[in-house]
VEXVEXZA-421821 format. One record per residue (C-alpha): residue in one letter; z, y, x negated. Coordinates in pm, whole numbers, plus 50000, padded with zeros to 5 digits. Example, Ala and Ser with C-alpha at 12.3 -4.5 7.8 and 13.67 -1.06 7.14 Angstrom:
REM residues 2
A507804955048770S507144989448633
//
This chain:
REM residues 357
X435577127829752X432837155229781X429767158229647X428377189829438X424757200329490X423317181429203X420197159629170X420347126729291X418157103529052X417347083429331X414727104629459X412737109129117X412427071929102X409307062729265X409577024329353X413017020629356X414256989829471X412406965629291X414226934329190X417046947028989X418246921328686X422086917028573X422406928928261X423826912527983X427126922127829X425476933827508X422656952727680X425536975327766X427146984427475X425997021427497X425677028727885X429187013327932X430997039627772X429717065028048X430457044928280X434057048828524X436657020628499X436747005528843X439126985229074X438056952529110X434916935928978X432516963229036X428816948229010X426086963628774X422286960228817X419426974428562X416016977028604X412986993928350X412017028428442X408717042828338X407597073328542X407777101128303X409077089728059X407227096627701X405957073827409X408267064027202X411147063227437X412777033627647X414657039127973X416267019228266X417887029328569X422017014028572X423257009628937X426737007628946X428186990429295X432216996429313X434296963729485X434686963429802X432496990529892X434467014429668X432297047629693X434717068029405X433067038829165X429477036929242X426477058529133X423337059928967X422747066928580X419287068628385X419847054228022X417227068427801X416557052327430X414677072227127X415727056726788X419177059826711X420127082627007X420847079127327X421207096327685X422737086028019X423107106228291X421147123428603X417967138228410X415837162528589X412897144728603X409617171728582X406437151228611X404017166128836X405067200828828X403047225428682X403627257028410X406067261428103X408897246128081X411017269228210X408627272028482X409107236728595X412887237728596X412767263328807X410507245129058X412467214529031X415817233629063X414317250529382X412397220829532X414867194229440X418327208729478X417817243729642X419177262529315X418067290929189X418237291428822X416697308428491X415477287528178X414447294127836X413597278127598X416287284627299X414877270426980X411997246026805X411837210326831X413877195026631X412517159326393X412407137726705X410627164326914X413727177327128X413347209427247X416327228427347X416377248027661X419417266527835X419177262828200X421387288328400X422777283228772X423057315528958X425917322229169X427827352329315X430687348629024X427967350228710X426297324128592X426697285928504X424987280328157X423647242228128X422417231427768X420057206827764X417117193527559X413467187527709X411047160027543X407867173827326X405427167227607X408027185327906X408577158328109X411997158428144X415037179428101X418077163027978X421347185128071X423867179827755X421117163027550X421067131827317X423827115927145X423687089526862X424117054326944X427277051326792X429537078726937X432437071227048X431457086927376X435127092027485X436097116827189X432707131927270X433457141727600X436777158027472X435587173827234X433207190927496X435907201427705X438427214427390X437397247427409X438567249827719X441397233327751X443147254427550X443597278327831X444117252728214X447197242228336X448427215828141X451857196028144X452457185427801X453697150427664X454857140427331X452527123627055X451307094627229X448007110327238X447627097227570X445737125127812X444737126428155X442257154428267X442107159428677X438727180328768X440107196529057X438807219729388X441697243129588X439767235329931X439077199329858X440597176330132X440557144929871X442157168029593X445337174129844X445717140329960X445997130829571X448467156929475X450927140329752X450827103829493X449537126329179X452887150529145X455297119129158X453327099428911X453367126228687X457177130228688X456897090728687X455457096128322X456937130428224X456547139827851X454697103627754X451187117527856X449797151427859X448177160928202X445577191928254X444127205728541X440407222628537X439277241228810X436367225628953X435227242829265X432657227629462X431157263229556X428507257429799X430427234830024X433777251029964X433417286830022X436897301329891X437337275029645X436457293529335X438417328329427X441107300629467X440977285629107X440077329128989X443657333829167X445327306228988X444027311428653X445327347428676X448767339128793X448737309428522X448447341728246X451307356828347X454167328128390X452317291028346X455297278128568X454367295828868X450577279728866X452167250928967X454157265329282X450987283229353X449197251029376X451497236629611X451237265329850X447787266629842X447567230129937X450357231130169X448097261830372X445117244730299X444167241530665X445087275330745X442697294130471X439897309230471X437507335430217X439157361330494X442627358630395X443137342930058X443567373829847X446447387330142X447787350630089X447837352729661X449487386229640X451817377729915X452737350829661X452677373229355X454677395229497X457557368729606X457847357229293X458317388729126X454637391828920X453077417328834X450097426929094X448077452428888X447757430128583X446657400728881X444247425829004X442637431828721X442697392928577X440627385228865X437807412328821X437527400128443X434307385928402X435707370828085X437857348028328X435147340228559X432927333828310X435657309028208X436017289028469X432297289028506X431757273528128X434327244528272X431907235928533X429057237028310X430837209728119X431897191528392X428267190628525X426837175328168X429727151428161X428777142128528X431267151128737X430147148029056X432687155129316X436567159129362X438877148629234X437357135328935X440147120128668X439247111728283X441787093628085X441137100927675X437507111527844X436657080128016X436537083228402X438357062628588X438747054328974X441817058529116X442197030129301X444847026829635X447367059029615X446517060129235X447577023529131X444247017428914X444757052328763X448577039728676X447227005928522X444817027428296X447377050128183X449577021928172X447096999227904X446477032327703X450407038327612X451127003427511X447327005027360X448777036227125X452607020127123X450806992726886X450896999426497
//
């Protein structure tokens, strides 16, 4: 699995590696939910976490350690408690950086992860003295909007902001992607409600290797769960990866069917690619299959499109996927486990789960 360019907590945490404690079932009632379904007995350690963080608000730092060194189930997550709402995820976290707001995400985007990116702030606090702030990546295909909140006294920026306690953090996470499922590949089921979202880069290694178990599972399953594919691209360390998912998306417009075969072909030339020759390659393949290459050309100089698949990162960044391939199951994330099998045992629990009456 790769990793994007994102920030990695562990370097805003000044002192880290003090004695971490085990944490008590009930102490994770809220963090849990974010957290992947692992392989195994994957082992969980919490400790406080104080730099930056203003009055009024509680946080701890959850390390999550996947069996047997299991790397797709093992990361770092910054729980963050203010009354009846919650956050967990990779904060940005702004102390000792100087200027506005938007002034010290900048700095932090540049010093920290090597981003260049605008902010502004978009509105007033609101009554527990969130501030909201939209946070834009630049890239060469437009721009990747980030929503976010930052704390009265600008300490830290929270990308997706707080939640209450209570969400059920799974529907959440749907419901942030729904606008934008509508239009992704998708293989529909039948009414078992049962869904399984693959986050998903053309020029990802890892993302071929699990088509070759991925394809016959999902023909293993056929119409009892609905599958969909969003284009993740991993853009700074996979050059031709988002032109790739641009190509796809246009050919998915004009026959959904033939997404699928372009998929394969991509994959199955994934070695022999490059930035150079990927457009020869996609209307080599439009024209084969008998599409129309004016209406392909100018799909893929939409901005509408781009701006798209750009949105599905955004979303994918606040929900924290980090890398490819990335699989949610009803919006929880789940590792995959040997050639899938832990993925098949969670898809597995949730059909008989919504068999029951």
């Amino acid at each position: 699995m790769r990793r994007i360019s994102c920030l990695l907590l562990i370097l805003s945490i000044p002192g880290w590696g003090v004695a971490a404690q085990s944490p008590s079932d009930e102490s994770l009632d809220f963090v849990s939910q974010f957290l992947p379904s692992c392989a195994g007995s994957p082992q969980i350690e919490i400790q406080p976490f104080t730099t930056g963080i203003p009055r009024g608000m509680t946080a701890r730092v959850v390390n999550l350690e996947g069996a047997n060194h299991d790397h797709s189930c093992a990361g770092l997550w910054l729980e963050v408690i203010r009354g009846d709402l919650g956050y967990v995820g990779q904060p940005w976290v702004l102390t000792g950086l100087d200027g506005s707001v938007a002034e010290k995400i900048r700095r932090f985007a540049w010093q920290r992860m090597n981003e260049t990116v605008n902010a502004s702030v978009t509105g007033k606090p609101d009554s527990h003295g969130f501030i909201p702030v939209t946070v834009s990546l630049t890239t060469e295909y437009g721009r990747i909007p980030l929503e976010g909140v930052v704390d009265s006294e600008g300490q830290i920026f929270y990308p997706g902001g707080f939640i209450p306690l209570g969400t059920d953090v799974r529907k959440h996470r749907m419901a942030m992607l729904a606008p934008l499922l509508e239009n992704t590949p998708r293989r529909t089921g039948g009414s078992s409600g049962v869904e399984l979202v693959e986050f998903s880069d053309f020029q990802c290694p890892s993302c071929r290797y699990a088509a070759e178990w991925l394809d016959p599972l999902l023909e293993e399953y056929g119409d009892r769960i609905t599958y969909r594919r969003v284009d993740f691209p991993l853009m700074k360390a996979h050059p031709w990866a988002f032109p790739a998912a641009l190509y796809g998306r246009a050919i998915h417009r004009q026959d959904p069917s033939r997404f699928w075969l372009f998929k394969q072909e991509v994959f199955g030339n994934q070695d022999k690619l490059s930035i150079f020759t990927l457009e020869d390659f996609a209307l080599s393949f439009i024209e084969e299959q008998g599409l129309d290459a004016e209406r392909f050309r100018r799909d893929i100089a939409s901005q509408e499109l781009r701006d798209e698949l750009l949105r599905a990162i955004a979303v994918g960044m606040v929900a924290e996927v980090n890398g490819t391939p990335t699989y949610w199951v009803n919006g929880k994330p789940v590792a995959v486990g040997e050639h899938g099998s832990h993925l098949k045992k969670v898809l597995d629990l949730e059909l008989e789960t919504a068999a029951r009456p």
